[in-house]
VEXDREN-2710 file (C-alpha; in Angstrom, 1 decimal):
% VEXDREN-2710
k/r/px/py/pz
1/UNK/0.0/0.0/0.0
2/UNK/1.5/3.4/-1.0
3/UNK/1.7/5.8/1.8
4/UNK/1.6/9.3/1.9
5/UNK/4.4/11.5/3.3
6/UNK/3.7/12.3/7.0
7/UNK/5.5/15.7/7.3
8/UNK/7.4/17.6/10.5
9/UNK/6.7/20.6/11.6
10/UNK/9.1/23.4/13.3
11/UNK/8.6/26.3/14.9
12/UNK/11.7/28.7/13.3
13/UNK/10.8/32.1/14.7
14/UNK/9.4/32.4/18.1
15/UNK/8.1/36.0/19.4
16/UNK/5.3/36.9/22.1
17/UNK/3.0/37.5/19.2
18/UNK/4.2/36.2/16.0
19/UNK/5.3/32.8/14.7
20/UNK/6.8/31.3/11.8
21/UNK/6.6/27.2/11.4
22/UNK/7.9/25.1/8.4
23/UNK/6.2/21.8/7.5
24/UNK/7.7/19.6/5.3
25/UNK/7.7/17.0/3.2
26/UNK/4.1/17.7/2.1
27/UNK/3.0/15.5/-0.5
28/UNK/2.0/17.7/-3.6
29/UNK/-1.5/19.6/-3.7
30/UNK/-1.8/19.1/0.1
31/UNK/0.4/22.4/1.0
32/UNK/-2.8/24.4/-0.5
33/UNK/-5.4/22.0/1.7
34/UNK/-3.3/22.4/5.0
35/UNK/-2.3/26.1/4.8
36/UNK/-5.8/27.2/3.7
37/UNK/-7.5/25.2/6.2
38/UNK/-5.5/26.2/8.6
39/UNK/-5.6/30.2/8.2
40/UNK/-9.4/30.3/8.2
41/UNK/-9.6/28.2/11.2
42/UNK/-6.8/30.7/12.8
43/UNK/-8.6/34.1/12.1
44/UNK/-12.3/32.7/12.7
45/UNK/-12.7/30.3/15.2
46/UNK/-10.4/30.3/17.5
47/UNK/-12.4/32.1/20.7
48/UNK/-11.6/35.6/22.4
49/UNK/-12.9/38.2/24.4
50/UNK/-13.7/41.8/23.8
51/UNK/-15.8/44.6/25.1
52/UNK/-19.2/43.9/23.6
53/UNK/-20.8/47.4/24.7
54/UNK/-20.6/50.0/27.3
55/UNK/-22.9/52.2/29.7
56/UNK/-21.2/55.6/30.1
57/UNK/-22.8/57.5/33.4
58/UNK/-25.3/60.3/31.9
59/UNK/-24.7/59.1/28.1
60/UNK/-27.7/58.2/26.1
61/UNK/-26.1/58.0/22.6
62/UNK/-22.4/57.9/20.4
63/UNK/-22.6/61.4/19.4
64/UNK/-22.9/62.9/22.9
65/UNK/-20.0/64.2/24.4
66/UNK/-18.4/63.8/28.0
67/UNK/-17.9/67.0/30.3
68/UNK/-14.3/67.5/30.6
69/UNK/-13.0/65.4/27.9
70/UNK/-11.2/65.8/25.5
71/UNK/-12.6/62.9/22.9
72/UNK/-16.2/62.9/21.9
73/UNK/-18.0/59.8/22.4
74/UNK/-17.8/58.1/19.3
75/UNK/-13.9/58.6/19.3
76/UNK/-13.7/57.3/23.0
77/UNK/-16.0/53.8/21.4
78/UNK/-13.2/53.5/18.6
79/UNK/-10.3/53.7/21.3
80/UNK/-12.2/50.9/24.2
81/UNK/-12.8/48.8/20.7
82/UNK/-8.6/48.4/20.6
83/UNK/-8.7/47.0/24.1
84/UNK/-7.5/43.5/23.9
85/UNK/-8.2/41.0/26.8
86/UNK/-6.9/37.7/27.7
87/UNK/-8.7/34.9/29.3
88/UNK/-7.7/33.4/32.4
89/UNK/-10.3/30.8/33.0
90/UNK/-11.4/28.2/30.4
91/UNK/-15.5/28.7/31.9
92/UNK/-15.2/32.6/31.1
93/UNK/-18.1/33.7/29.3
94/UNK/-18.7/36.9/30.4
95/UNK/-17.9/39.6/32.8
96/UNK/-18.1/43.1/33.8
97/UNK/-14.6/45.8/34.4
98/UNK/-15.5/49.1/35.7
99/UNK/-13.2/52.4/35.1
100/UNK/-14.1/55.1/37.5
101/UNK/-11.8/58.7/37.4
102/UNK/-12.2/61.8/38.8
103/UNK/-10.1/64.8/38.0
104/UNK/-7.4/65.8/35.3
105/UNK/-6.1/62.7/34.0
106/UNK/-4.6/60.4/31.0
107/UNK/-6.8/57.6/31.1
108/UNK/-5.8/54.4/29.8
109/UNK/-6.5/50.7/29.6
110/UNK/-5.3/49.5/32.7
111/UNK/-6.7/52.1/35.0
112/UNK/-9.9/49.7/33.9
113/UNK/-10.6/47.2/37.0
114/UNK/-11.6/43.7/36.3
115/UNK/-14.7/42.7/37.9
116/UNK/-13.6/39.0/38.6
117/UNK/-9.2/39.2/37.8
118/UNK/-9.7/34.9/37.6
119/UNK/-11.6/35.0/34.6
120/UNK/-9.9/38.0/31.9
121/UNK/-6.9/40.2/32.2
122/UNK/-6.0/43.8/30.2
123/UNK/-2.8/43.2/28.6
124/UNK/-2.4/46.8/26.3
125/UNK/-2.6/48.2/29.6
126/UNK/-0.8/51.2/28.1
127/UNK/-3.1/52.2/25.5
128/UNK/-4.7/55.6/26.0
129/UNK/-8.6/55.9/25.8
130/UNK/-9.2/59.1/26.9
131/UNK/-7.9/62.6/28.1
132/UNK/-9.5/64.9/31.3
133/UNK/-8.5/68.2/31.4
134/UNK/-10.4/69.8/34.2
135/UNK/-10.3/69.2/37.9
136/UNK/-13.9/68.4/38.1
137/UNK/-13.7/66.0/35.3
138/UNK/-15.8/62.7/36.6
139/UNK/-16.2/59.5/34.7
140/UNK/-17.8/56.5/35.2
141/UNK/-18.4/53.4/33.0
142/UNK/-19.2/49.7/33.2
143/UNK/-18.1/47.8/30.4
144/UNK/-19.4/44.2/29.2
145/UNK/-16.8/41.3/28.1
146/UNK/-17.9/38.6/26.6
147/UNK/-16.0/35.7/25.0
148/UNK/-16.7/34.3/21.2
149/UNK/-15.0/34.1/18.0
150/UNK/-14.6/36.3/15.0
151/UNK/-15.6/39.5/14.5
152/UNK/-19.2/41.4/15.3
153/UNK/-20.2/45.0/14.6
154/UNK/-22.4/46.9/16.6
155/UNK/-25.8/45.5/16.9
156/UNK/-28.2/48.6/17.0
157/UNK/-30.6/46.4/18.4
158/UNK/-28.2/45.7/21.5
159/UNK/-28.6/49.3/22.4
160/UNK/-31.7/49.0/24.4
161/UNK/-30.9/48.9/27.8
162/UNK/-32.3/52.5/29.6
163/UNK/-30.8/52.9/32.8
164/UNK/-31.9/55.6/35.1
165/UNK/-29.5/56.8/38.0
166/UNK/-29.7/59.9/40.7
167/UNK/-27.0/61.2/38.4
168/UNK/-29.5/61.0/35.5
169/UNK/-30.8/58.6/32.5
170/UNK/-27.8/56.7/31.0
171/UNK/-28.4/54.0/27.7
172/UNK/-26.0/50.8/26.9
173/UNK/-24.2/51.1/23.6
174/UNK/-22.6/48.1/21.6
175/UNK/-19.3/48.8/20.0
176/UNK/-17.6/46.2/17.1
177/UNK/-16.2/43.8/19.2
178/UNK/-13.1/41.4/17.8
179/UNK/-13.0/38.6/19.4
180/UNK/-10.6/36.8/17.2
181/UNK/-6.9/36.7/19.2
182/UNK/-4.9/36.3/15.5
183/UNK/-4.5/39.3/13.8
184/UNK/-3.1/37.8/11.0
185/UNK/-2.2/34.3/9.3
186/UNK/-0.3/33.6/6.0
187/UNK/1.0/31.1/4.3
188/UNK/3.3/30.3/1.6
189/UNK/4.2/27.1/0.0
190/UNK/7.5/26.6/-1.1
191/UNK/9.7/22.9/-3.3
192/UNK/11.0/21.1/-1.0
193/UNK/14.8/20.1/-0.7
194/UNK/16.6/17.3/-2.3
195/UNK/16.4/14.1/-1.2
196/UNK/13.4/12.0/0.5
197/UNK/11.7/15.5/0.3
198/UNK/12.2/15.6/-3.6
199/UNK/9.3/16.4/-5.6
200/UNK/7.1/17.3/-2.2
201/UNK/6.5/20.6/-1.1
202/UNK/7.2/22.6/1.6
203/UNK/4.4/24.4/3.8
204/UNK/5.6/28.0/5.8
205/UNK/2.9/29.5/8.2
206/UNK/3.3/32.3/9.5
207/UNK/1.1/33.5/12.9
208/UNK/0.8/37.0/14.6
209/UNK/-1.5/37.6/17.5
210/UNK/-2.7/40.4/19.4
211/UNK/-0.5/38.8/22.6
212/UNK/-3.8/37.4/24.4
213/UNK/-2.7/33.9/23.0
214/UNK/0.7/32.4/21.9
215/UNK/1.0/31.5/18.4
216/UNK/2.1/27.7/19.1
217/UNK/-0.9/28.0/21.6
218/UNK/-3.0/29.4/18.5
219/UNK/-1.8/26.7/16.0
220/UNK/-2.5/23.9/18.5
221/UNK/-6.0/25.2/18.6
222/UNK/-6.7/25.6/15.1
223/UNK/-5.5/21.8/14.6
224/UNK/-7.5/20.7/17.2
225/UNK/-10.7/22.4/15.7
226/UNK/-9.9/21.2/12.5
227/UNK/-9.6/17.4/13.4
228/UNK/-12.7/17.4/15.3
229/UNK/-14.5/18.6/12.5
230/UNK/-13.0/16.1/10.4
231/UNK/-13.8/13.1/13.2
232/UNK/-17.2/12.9/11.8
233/UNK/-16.3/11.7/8.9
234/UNK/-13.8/8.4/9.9
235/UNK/-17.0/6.5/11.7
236/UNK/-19.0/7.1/8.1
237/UNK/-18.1/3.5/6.8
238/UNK/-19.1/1.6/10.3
239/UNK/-21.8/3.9/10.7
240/UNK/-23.2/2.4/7.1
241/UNK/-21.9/-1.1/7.9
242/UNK/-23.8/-1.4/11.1
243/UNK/-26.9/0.1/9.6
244/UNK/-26.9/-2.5/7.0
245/UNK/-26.6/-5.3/9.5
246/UNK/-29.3/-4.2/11.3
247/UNK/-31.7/-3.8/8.4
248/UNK/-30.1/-7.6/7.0
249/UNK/-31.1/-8.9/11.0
250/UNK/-34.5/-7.2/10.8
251/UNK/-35.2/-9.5/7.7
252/UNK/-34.4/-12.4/8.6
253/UNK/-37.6/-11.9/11.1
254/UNK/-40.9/-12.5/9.8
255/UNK/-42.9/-9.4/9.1
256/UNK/-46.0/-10.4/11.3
257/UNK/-43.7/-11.7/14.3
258/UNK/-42.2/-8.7/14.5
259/UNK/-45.0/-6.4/14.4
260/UNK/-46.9/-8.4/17.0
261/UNK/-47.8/-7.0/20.0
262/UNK/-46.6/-8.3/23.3
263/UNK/-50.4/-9.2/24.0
264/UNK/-50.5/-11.8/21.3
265/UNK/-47.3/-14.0/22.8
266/UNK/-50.0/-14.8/25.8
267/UNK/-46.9/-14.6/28.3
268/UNK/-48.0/-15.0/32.3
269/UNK/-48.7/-11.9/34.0
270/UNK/-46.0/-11.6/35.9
271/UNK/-43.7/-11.7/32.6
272/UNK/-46.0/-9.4/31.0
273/UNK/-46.3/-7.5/33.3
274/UNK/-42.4/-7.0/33.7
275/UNK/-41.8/-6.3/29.9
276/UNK/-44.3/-3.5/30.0
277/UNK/-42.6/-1.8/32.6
278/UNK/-39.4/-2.3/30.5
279/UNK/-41.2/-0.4/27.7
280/UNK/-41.9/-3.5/25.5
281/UNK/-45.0/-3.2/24.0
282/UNK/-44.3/-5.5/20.6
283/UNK/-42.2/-8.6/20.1
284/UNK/-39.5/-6.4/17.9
285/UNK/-38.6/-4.3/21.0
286/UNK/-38.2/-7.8/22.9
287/UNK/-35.9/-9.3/19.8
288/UNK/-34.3/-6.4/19.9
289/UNK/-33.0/-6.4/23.6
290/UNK/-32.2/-9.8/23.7
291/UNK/-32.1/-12.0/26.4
292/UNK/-29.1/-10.3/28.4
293/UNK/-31.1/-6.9/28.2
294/UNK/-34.5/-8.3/29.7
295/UNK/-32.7/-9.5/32.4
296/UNK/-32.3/-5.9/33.5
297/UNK/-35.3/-5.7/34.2
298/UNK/-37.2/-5.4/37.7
299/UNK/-39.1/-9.4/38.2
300/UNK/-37.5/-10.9/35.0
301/UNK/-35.6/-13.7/36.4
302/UNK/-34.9/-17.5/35.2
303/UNK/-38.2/-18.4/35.0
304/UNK/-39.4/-14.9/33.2
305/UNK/-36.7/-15.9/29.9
306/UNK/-37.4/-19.7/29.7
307/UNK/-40.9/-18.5/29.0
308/UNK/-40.1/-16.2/26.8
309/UNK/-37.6/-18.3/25.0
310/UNK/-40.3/-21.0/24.8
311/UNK/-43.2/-18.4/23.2
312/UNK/-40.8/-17.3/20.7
313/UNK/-39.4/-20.6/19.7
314/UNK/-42.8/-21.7/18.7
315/UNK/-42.4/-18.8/15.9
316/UNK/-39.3/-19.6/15.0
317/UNK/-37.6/-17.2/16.1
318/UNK/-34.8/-16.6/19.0
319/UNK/-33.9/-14.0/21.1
320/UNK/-30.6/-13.1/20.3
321/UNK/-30.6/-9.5/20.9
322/UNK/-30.5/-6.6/17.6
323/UNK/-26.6/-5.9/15.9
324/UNK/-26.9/-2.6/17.6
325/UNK/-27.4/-3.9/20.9
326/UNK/-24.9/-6.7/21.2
327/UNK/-22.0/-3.7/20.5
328/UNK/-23.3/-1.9/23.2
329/UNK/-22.2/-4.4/25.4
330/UNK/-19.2/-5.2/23.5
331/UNK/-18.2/-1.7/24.1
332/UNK/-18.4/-2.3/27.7
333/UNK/-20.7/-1.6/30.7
334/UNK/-18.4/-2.0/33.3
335/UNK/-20.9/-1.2/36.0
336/UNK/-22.7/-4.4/37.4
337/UNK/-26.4/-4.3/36.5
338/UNK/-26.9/-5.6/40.2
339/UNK/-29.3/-8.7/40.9
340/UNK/-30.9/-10.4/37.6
341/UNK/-34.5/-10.1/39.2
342/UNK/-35.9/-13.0/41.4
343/UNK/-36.7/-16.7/40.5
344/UNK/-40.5/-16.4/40.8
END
């Protein structure tokens, strides 16, 4: 059986945010397939947080402006929308930080406070949002994080939330949030060297991030996400196989046998009346089971399966339990399913 070249991969420039890995040999035509799987995956779907939308004390609207500051609103947005925020904690979904200032000030992204520090962390901490010139300058805003993927502009219908204070009426705004930590992903492909890597290719990706994730930490991701997508595809031929073994099982049983109802089999009442509280109501759910499986049952015991075995046998037929059935216990219930029921 000819096999296909399974290629190395090295990381050849390392950096806070930015990477630069080689993978080679690549067998021909799969450099394209890798490296453009592997961007799209990097700049859509690997998860981030970002502000989602902010409630400015006494601001009903973008164009308003802000007593004392130097920035209208609208600028202010496009400055908090720069704001990138690493998670700490795999659960994070959302949070709240809170900047309150009084007085002439620079204000930047880490005089922000993080409502819970486990869960997300500022790490531009430097970058400058706003500027209050006067004393009497006051500001005070909530900001909502949330984590997801991508990008997402302001959603005017987000901006619904009225809130009403002793300082006065206040509304919540969305802002375009980017959630996506790479900023950018490339990828080249390149002939491979001489030797077993003649006649392959040679993949070169290249990763930078906004420093909220590490770029091996990115590429791990994106690889993961792309092999569980691709998972649901290895099962398709078992998944076919065992559907055809079932439907080749379910014909090998008469048609009126197994469309019988339990009624018909004239089973004692104690047997009937356990295969009923099973949720047997016709003689292809008891086929199906088999024999080990009614045994689970409450009051099936010895007694309970001889007459069964008995009833059936005069139709020809035997309980032997459905294809699907008999792999669920090949694929192992460890557990004990405790006494088998009494003797009657």
């Amino acid at each position: 059986m000819v096999q296909l070249a399974l290629p190395k991969i090295e990381c050849t420039i390392y950096q806070d945010n930015y990477g630069r890995f080689v993978v080679e040999p690549v067998e021909k035509g799969f450099g394209v397939i890798l490296g453009n799987s592997i961007r799209r995956v990097l700049l859509s779907s690997l998860p981030g947080a970002a502000i989602s939308s902010v409630l400015i004390e006494g601001i009903t609207q973008e164009f308003d402006t802000v007593p004392s500051m130097k920035e209208d609103v609208l600028e202010f947005l496009f400055n908090i929308r720069d704001i990138r925020i690493k998670i700490l904690s795999k659960s994070a979904e959302a949070g709240k930080m809170k900047l309150k200032i009084k007085g002439r000030k620079e204000v930047r992204a880490g005089d922000i406070e993080s409502g819970n520090p486990l869960d997300f962390e500022i790490v531009n901490r430097d970058l400058i949002l706003a500027t209050l010139d006067s004393p009497e300058a006051n500001l005070d805003i909530e900001f909502n994080v949330r984590v997801d993927k991508g990008y997402q502009p302001a959603s005017t219908g987000d901006n619904v939330g009225i809130i009403v204070t002793s300082e006065g009426t206040s509304k919540e705004m969305s802002i375009d949030a980017i959630y996506s930590p790479v900023t950018r992903a490339n990828y080249t492909i390149e002939s491979s060297g001489p030797g077993q890597g003649a006649g392959k290719e040679k993949l070169v990706l290249e990763i930078w991030t906004d420093n909220t994730i590490d770029p091996i930490e990115a590429l791990s991701e994106s690889i993961r996400i792309i092999i569980e997508q691709f998972n649901c595809f290895t099962g398709l031929a078992k998944t076919i196989a065992a559907k055809e073994e079932v439907e080749a099982w379910q014909k090998s049983i008469p048609a009126d046998v197994y469309n019988m109802p339990l009624e018909k089999l004239n089973l004692s009442t104690h047997t009937y009346n356990s295969l009923r509280r099973g949720g047997i109501t016709m003689t292809g759910q008891l086929l199906e089971k088999g024999l080990e499986g009614l045994m689970s049952f409450g009051g099936f015991g010895v007694k309970s399966r001889e007459e069964v075995e008995a009833v059936l046998k005069e139709f020809g037929v035997e309980v032997t339990g459905a294809p699907v059935e008999k792999e669920k216990k090949k694929k192992g219930r460890s557990k004990s399913n405790g006494p088998e029921g009494d003797n009657e």
